[in-house]
C-alpha positions as CSV (number, residue, x, y, z in Angstrom):
1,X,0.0,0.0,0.0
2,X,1.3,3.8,-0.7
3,X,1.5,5.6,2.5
4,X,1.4,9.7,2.1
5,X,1.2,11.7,5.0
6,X,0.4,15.8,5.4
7,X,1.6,17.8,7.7
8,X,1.8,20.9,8.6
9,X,1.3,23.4,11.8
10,X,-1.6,23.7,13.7
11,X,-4.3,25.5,11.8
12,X,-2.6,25.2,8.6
13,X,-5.2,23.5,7.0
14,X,-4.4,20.0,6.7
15,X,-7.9,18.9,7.9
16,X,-9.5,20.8,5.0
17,X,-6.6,19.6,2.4
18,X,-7.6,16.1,3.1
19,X,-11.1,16.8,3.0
20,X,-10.5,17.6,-0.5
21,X,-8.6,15.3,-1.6
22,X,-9.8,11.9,-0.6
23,X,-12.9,12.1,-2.6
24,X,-10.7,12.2,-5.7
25,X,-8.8,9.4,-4.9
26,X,-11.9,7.3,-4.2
27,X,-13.3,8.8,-7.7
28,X,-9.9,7.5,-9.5
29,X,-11.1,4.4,-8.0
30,X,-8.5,3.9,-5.5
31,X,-9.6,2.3,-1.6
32,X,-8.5,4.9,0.7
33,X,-7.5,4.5,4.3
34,X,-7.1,7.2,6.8
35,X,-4.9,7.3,9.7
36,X,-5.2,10.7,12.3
37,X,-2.7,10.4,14.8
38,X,-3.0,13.0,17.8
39,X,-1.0,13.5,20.7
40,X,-4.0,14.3,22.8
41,X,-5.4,11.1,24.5
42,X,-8.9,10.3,23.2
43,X,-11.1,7.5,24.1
44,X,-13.9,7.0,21.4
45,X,-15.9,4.8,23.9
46,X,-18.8,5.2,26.4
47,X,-18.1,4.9,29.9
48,X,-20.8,2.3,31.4
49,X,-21.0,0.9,27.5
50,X,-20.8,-3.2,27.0
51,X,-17.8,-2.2,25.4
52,X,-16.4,-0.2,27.5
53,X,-17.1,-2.7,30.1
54,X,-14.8,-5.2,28.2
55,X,-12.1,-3.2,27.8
56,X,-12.0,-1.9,32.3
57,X,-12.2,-6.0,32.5
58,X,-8.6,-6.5,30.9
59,X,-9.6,-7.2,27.1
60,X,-6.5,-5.6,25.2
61,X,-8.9,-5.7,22.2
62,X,-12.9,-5.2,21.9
63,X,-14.1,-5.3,18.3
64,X,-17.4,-2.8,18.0
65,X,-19.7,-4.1,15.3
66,X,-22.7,-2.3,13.9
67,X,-24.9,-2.4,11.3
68,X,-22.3,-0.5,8.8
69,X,-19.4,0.0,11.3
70,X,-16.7,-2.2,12.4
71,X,-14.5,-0.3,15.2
72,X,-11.2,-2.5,16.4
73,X,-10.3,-0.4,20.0
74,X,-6.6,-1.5,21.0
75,X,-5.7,-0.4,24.3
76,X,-2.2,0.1,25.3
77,X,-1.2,0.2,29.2
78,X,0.6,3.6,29.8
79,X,4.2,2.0,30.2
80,X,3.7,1.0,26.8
81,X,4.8,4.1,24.4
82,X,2.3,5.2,21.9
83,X,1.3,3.1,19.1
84,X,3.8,3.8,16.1
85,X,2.4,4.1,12.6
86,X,3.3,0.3,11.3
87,X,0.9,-0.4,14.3
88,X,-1.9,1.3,13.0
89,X,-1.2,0.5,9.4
90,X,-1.0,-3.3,10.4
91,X,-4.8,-3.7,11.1
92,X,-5.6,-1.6,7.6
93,X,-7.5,-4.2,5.0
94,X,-4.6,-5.8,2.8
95,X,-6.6,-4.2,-0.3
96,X,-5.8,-1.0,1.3
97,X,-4.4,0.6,-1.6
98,X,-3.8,4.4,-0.1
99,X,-3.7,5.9,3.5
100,X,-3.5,9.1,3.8
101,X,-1.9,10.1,7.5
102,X,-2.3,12.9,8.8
103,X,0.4,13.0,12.1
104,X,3.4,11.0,12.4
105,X,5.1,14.1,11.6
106,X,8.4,12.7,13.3
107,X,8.2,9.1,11.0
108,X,10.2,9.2,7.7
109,X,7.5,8.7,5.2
110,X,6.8,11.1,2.1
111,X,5.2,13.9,3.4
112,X,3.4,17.5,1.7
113,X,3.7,19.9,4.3
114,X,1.3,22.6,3.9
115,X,2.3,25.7,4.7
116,X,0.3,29.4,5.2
117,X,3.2,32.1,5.6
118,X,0.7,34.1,6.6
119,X,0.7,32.4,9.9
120,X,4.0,33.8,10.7
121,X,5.3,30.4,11.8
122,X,8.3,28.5,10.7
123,X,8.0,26.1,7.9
124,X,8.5,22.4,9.0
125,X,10.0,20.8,5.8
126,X,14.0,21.5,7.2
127,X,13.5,19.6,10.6
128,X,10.5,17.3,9.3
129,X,11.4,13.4,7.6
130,X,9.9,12.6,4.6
131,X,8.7,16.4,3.4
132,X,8.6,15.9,-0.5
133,X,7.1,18.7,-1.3
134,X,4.9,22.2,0.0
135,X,1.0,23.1,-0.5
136,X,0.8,26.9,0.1
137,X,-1.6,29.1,-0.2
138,X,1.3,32.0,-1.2
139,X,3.3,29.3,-4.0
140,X,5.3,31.9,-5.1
141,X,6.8,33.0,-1.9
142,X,7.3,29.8,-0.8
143,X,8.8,28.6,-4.1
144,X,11.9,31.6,-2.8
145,X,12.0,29.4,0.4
146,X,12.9,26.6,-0.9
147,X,14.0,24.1,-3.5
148,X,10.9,21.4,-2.7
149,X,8.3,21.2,-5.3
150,X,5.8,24.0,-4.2
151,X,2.1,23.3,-4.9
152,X,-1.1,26.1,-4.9
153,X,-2.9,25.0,-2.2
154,X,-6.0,26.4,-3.7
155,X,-5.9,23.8,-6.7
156,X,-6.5,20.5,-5.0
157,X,-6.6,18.9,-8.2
158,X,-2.8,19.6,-8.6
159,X,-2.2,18.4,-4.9
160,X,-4.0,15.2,-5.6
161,X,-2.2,14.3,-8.8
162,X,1.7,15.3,-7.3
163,X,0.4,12.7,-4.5
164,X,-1.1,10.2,-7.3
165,X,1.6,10.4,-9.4
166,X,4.8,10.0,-6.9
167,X,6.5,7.0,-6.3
168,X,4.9,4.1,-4.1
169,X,6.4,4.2,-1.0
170,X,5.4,0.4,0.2
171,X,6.4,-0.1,4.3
């Protein structure tokens, strides 16, 4: 499967990027797998829940099956560090054919950073692995700033086929 991530400072846009582009990799007919990795604990059960209930008994695993959803919720014990991204792609369907990550920004995996100089922060793509190329909604100052392909962040079409079209980046 190709992995491509996006990253990018807080409020940069990368949310709203990916919103944009998945539904033209799933109209080229490609099956798409997304993988949001935060830094902020979350816990997308319901306290009192069966579920729930299985997990606080000790089950390192509880599969959540609905009518149209299937939801697998690992839980790691805080002495264990933070699931890495092979971890999360490992329990992706083997016909995954694209996953789009947004997070991971420290992994070495191609990478667009998007970038709003606007912002006033410092671009990521120096001290960031894996930064192939920059979104931007300013291309032409950005293009100054560096030698990475530099993308018009307001032409998702252009940003989907740069990500289409580079290599396969199989882990």
């Amino acid at each position: 499967m190709k992995v491509f991530g996006i990253t990018g400072s807080s409020g940069s846009g990368k949310t709203t990027l990916l919103d944009q582009l998945i539904p033209c990799f799933v109209a080229a007919g490609l099956r798409v797998a997304g993988v949001k990795h935060t830094h902020h604990g979350f816990d997308p059960d319901t306290p009192g829940k069966d579920s729930w209930r299985m997990r606080e008994a000790g089950c390192a695993n509880v599969v959540l099956v609905g009518a149209r959803h299937l939801t697998l919720m690992r839980h790691y014990p805080e002495a264990v560090p933070s699931p890495e991204l092979d971890d999360a792609l490992a329990v992706l369907p083997a016909d995954t054919e694209l996953v789009l990550v947004e997070g991971y920004k420290r992994s070495d995996f191609p990478k667009l950073e998007v970038y709003r100089p606007a912002l006033g922060r410092t671009p990521l793509w120096d001290e960031v692995p894996g930064v192939v190329a920059v979104a931007s909604d300013d291309p032409a100052a950005v293009a100054a700033m560096t030698a990475l392909p530099v993308l018009d962040l307001n032409d998702p079409q252009a940003v989907f086929a740069f990500i289409r079209d580079y290599p396969d980046s199989a882990r």
